[in-house]
C-alpha positions in Angstrom: 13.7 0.0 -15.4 12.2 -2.3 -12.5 8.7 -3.4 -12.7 6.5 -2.1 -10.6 3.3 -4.3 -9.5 -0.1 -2.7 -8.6 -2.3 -4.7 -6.4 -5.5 -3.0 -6.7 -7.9 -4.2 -3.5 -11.3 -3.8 -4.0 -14.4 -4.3 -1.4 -17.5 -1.9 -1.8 -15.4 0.6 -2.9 -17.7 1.4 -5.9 -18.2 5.3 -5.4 -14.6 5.6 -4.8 -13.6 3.0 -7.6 -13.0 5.3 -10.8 -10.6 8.2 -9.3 -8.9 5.3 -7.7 -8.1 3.3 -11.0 -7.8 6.7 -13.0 -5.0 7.6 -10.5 -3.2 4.2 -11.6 -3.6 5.6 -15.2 -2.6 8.7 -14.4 1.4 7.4 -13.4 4.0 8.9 -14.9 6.1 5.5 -14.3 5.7 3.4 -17.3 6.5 0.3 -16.7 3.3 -1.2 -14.4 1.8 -4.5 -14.2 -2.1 -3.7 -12.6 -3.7 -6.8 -10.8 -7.3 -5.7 -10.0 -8.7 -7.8 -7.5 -12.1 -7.9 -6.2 -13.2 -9.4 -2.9 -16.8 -10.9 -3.9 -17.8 -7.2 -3.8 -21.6 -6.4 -3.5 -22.1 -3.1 -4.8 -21.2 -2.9 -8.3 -17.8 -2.7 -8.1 -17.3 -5.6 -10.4 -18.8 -4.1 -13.3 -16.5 -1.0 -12.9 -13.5 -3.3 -13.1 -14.6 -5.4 -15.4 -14.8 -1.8 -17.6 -11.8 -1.1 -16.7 -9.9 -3.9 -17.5 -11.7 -4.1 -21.0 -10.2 -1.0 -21.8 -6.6 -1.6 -20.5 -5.9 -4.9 -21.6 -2.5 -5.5 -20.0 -4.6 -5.4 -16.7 -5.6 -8.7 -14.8 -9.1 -9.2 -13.3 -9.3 -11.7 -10.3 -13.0 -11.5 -9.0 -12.8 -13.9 -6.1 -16.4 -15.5 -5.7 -16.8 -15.3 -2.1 -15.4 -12.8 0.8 -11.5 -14.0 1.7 -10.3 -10.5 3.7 -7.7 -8.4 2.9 -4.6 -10.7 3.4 -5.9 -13.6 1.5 -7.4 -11.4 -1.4 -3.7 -9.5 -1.7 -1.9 -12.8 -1.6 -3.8 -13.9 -4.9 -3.0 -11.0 -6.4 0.3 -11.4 -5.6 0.4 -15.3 -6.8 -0.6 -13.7 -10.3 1.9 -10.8 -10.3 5.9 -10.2 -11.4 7.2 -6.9 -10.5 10.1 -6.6 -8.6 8.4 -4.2 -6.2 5.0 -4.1 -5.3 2.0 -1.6 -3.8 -0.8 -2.6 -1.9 -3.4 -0.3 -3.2 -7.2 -0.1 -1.4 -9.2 1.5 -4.1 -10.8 3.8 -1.9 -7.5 5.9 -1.9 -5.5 7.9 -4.6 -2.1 7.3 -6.0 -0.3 11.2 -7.0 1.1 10.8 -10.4 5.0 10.5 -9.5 4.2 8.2 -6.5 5.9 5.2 -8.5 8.6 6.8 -10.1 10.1 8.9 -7.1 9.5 5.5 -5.1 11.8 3.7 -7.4 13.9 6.4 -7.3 14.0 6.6 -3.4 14.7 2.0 -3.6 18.2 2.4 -6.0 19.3 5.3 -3.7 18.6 3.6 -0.3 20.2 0.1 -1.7 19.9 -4.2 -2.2 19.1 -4.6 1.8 16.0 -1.6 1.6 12.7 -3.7 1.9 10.4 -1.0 2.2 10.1 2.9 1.1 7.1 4.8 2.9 6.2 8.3 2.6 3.8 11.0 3.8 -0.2 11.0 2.7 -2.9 13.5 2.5 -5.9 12.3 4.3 -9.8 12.8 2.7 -12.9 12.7 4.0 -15.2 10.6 2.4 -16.0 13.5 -0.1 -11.9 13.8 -1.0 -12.1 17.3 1.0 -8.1 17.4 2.1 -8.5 16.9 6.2 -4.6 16.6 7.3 -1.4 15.2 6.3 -0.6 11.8 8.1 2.4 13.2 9.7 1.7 16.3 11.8 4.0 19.3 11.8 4.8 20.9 14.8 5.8 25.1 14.8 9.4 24.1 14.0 8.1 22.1 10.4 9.3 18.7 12.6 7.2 15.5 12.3 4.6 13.8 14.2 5.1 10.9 14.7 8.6 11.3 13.7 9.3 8.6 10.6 12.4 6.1 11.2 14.8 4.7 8.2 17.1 2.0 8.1 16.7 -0.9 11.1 13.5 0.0 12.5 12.6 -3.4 14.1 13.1 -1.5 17.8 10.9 1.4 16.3 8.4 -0.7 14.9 7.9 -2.9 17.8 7.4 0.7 20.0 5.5 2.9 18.0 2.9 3.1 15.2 4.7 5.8 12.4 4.4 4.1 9.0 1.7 5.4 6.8 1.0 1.9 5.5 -1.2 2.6 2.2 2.2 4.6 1.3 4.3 1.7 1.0 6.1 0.9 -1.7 7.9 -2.8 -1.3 10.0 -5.0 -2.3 9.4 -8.5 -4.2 12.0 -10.8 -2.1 10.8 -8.7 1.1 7.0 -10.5 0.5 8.4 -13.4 -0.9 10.9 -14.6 2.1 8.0 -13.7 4.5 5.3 -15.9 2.2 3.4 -12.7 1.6 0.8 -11.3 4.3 -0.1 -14.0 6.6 -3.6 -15.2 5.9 -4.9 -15.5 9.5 -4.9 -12.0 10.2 -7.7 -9.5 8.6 -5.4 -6.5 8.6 -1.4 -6.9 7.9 0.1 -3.9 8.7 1.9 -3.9 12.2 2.3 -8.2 11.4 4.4 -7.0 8.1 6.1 -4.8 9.6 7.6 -6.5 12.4 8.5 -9.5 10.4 9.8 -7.0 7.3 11.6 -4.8 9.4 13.8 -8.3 11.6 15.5 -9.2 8.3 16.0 -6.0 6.3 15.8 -1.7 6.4 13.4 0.7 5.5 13.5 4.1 4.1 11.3 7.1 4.6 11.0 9.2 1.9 9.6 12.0 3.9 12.4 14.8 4.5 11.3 16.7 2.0 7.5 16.5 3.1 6.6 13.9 0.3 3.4 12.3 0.2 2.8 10.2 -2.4 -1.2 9.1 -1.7 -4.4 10.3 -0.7 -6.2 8.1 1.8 -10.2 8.0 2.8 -9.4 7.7 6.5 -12.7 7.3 7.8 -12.1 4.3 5.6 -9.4 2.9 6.9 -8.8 0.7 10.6 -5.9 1.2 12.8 -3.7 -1.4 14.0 -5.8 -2.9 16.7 -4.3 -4.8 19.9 -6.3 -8.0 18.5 -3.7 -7.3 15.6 -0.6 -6.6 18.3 -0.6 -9.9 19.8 -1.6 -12.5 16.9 1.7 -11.6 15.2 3.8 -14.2 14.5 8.0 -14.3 15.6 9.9 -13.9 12.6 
């Protein structure tokens, strides 16, 4: 059974902080490794970890003392971490309990060369009222935008359709690409492009999985400022 890293972003997100770590709790995959991490929070959010971790202590605490963004902050986390696969988790969203294991599940079926598994998400409001999925389903049940497996590097390069809080990756995927690249404040389309030249992904969204719920007001789109400071793989 593969070990499966949690690396558990935290910024502000103190309101949102317990249902976020309770949902890690709640897994019915066993075998985790948690890496909180907390990004010189100034709300509180530290104390809530720091509780947290007390109480679960397999858990690692990394309370980084000043701001370093989202790339750098995951990239510690991942310096501290083992598992052979690996979620980038903002604590402002929810994991559902078989996320993990049908995840895992979704890697041994789609093979060695699979770097990433995404799925389908329900998207909150800031009260966790359920607003939409993130795919949208047209009068025939089809999918909007529609989700691509296997070489998606033409796909990724011409369309934004990965829900990226729902990915579930792969160790050697981070580690060939030196983990997220630091100059960037947001990683998504950059880790894509770079993940998707040198191996596949796999959507686990046929059968209208969703394996998260994500604050969306929270959360920033890929920008164009993020579209042209990728690097070539």
């Amino acid at each position: 059974m593969p070990l499966v890293t949690i690396i558990a972003l935290c910024y502000n997100h103190a309101r949102f902080l317990e249902a976020a770590l309770d949902s890690i709790l709640a897994q019915t995959y066993p075998h985790l490794e948690v890496v909180l991490v907390d990004d010189a929070s100034t709300d509180g959010s530290a104390n809530i970890l720091r509780r947290y971790a007390a109480q679960n202590p397999g858990w690692q605490l990394l309370l980084l003392p000043e701001n370093q963004n989202n790339c750098r902050a995951f990239n510690r986390g991942l310096a501290l971490s083992k598992g052979e696969f690996v979620i980038d988790f903002a604590t402002d969203d929810v994991l559902l309990p078989e996320r993990i294991a049908r995840q895992v599940a979704a890697f041994e079926q789609a093979g060695p060369r699979c770097g990433v598994v995404y799925t389908d998400a329900e998207l909150l409001d800031e009260s966790g009222r359920f607003v939409r999925h993130y795919y949208r389903r047209d009068a025939r049940g089809r999918l909007h935008p529609h989700p691509a497996s296997g070489l998606v590097f033409a796909e990724v390069l011409a369309r934004y359709f990965i829900s990226t809080p729902t990915m579930l990756m792969r160790r050697t995927t981070l580690d060939a690409l030196g983990g997220y690249d630091e100059s960037l404040s947001y990683e998504d389309f950059d880790f894509w492009v770079r993940a998707a030249a040198t191996g596949s992904f796999s959507s686990w969204t046929s059968s209208v999985r969703r394996s998260t719920c994500i604050r969306a007001p929270n959360r920033p789109k890929a920008t164009a400022a993020t579209i042209r400071t990728w690097p070539l793989p």
